[in-house]
DSSP file (Angstrom, degrees, kcal/mol; ACC not computed):
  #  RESIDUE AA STRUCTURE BP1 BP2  ACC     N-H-->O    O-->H-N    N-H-->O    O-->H-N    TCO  KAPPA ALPHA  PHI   PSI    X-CA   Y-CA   Z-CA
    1    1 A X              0   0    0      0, 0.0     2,-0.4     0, 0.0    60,-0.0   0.000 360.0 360.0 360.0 131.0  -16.7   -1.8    2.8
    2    2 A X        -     0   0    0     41,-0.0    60,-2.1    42,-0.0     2,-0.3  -0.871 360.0-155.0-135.7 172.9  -13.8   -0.2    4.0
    3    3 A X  E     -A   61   0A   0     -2,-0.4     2,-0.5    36,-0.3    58,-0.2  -0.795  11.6-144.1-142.6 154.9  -10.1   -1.0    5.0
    4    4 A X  E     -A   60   0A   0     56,-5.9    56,-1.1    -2,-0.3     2,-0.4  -0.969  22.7-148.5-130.2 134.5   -7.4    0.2    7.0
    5    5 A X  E     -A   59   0A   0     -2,-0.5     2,-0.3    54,-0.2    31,-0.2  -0.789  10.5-171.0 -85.6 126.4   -3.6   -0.1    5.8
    6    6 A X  E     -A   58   0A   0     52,-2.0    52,-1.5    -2,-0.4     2,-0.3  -0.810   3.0-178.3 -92.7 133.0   -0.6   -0.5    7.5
    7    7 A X  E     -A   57   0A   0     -2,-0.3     2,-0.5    50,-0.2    50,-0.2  -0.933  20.9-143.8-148.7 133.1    2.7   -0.2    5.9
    8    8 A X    >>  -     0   0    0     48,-1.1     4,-0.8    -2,-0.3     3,-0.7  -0.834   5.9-157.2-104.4 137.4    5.6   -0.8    8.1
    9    9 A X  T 34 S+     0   0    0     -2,-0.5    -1,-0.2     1,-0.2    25,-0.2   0.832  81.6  69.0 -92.5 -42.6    8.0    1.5    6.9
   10   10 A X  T 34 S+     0   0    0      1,-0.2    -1,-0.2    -3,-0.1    46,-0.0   0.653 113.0  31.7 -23.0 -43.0   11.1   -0.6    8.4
   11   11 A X  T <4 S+     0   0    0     -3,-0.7    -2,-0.2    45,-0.1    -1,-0.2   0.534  99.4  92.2-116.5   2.6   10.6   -3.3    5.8
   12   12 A X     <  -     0   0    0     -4,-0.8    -5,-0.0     1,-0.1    40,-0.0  -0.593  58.3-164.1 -76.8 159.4    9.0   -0.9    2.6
   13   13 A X        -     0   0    0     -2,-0.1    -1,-0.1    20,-0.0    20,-0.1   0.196  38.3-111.0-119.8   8.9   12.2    0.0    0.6
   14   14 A X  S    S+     0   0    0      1,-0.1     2,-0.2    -5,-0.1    19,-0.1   0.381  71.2 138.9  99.5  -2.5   10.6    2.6   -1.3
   15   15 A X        -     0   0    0      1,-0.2     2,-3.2    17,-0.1    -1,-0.1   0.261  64.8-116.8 -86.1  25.0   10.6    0.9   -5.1
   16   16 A X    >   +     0   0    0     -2,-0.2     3,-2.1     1,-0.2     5,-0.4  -0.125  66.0 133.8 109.5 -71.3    7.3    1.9   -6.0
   17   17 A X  T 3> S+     0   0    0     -2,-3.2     4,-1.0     1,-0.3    -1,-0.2   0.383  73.6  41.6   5.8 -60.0    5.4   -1.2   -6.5
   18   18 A X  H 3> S+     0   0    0      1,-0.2     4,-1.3     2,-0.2     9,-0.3   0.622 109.9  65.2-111.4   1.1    2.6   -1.0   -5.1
   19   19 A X  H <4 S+     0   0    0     -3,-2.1    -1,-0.2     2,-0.1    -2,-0.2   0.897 107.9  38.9  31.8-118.5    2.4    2.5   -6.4
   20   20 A X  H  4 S+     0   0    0      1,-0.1    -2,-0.2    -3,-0.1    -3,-0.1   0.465 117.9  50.2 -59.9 -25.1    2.4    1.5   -9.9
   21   21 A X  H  < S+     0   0    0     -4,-1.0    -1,-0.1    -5,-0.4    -3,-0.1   0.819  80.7 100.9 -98.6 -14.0    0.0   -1.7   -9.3
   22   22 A X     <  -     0   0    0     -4,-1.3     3,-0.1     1,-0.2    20,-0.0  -0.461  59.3-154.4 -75.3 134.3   -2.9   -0.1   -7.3
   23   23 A X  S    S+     0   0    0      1,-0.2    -1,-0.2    -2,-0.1    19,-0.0   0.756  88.1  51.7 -77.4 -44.3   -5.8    0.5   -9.5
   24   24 A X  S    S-     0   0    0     17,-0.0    -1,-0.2    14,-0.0    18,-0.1  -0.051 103.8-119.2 -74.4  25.8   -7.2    3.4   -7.1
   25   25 A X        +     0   0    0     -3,-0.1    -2,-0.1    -4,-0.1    -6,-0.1   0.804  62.5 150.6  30.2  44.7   -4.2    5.4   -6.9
   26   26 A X        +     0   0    0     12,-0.1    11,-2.2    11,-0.1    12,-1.8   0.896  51.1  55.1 -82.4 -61.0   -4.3    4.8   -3.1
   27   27 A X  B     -B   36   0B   0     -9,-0.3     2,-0.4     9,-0.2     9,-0.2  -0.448  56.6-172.4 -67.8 150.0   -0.3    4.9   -2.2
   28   28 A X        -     0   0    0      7,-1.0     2,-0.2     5,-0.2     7,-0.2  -0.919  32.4-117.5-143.0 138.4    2.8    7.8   -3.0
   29   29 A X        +     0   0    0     -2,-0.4     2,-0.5     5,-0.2     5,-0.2  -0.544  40.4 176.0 -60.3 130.7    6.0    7.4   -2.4
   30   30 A X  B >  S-C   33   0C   0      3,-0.9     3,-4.4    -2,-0.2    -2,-0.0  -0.978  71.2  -1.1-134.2 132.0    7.5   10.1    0.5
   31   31 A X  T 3  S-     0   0    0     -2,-0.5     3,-0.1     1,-0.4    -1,-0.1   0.682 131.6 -57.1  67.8  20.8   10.6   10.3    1.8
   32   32 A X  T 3  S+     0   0    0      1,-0.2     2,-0.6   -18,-0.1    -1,-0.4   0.733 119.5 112.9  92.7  14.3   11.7    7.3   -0.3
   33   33 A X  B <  S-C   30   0C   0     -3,-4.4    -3,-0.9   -19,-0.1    -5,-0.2  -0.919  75.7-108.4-131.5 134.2    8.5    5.3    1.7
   34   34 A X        -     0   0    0     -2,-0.6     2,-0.4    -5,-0.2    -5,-0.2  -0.027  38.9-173.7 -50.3 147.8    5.2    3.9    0.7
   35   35 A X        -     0   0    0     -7,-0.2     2,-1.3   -26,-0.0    -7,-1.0  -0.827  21.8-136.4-135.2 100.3    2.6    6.3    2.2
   36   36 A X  B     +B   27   0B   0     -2,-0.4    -9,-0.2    -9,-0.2     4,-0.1  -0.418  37.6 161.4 -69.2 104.4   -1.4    5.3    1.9
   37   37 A X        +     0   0    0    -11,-2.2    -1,-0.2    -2,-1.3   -10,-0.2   0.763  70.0  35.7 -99.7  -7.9   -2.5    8.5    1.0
   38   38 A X    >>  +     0   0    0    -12,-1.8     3,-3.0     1,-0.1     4,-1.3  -0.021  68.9 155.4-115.8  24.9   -6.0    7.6   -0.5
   39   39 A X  T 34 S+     0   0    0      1,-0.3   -36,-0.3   -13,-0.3    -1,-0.1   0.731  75.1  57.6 -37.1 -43.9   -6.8    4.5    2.2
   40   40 A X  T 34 S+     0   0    0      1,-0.2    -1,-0.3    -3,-0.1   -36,-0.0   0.293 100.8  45.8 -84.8  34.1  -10.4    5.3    1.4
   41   41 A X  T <4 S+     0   0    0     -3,-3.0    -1,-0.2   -17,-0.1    -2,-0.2   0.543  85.1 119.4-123.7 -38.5  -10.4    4.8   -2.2
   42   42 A X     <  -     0   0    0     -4,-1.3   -39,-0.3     1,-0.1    -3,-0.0   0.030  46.9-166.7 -49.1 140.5   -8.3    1.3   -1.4
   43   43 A X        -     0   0    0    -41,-0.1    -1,-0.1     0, 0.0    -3,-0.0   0.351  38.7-115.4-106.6   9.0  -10.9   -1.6   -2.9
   44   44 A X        +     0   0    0     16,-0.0    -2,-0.1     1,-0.0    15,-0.0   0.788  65.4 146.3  14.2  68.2   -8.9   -4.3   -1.1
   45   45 A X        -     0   0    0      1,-0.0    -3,-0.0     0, 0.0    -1,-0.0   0.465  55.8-132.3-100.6  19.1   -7.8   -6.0   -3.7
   46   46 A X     >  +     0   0    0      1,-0.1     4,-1.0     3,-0.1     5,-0.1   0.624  63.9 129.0  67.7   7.7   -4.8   -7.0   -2.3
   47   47 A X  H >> S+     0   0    0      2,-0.2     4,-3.4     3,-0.2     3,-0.8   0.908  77.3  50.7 -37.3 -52.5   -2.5   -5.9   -5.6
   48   48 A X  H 3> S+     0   0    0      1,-0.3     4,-1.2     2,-0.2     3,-0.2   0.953 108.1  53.2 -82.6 -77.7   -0.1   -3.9   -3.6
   49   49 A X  H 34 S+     0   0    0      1,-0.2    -1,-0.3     2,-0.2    -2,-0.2   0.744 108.1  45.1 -31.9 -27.5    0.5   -6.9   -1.2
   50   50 A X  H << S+     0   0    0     -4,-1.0    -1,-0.2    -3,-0.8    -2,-0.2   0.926 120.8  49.1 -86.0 -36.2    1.4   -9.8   -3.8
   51   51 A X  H  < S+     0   0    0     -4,-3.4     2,-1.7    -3,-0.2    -1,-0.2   0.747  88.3  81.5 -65.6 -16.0    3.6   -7.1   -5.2
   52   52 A X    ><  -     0   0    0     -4,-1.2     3,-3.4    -5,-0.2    -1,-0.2  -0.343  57.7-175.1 -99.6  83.2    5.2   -5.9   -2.4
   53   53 A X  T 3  S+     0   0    0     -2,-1.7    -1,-0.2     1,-0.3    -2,-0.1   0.837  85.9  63.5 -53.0 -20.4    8.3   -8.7   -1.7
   54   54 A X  T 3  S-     0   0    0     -3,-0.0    -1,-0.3   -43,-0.0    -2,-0.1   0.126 102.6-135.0-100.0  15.7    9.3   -6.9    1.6
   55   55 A X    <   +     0   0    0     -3,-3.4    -2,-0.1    -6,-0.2   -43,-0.1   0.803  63.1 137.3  31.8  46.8    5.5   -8.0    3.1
   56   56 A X        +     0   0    0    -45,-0.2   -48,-1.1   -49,-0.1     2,-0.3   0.871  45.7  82.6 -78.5 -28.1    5.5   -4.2    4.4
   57   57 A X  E     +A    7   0A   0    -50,-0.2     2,-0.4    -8,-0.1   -50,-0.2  -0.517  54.2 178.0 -95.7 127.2    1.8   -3.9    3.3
   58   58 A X  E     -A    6   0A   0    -52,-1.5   -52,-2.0    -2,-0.3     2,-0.5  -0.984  10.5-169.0-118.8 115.2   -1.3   -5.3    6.0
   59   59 A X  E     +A    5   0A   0     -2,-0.4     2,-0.3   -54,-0.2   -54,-0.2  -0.977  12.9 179.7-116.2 142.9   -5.0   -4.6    4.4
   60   60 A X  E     -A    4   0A   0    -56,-1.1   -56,-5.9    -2,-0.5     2,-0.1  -0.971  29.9-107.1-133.7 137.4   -7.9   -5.3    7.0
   61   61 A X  E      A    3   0A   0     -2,-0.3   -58,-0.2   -58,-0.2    -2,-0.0  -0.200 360.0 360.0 -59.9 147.8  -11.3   -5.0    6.9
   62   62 A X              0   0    0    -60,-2.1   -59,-0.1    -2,-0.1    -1,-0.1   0.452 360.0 360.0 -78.2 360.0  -13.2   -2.1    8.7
């Protein structure tokens, strides 16, 4: 299965979160913004969304 991530860059505030909780190293921070840089490694477990207080992060299935 695979998944496509959205992160609206307007509401991330850069702090890392989801970051530090994704198990696949799937996000890096740029520019001060979350960035999926590994989207196909994401296992959708949904980490980075309960962490993410600014509801920037959308996982859907493919």
């Amino acid at each position: 299965m695979s998944y496509i991530i959205t992160i609206d860059t307007d509401k991330c505030n850069g702090d890392g979160e989801c970051v530090d909780v994704c198990p696949t190293e799937v996000y890096e921070l740029q520019d001060n913004k979350a960035v999926a840089v590994n989207e196909d490694e994401c296992l959708g477990c949904e980490s980075c969304i309960e962490v993410c207080e600014q509801d920037a992060i959308v996982i859907e299935e493919q």
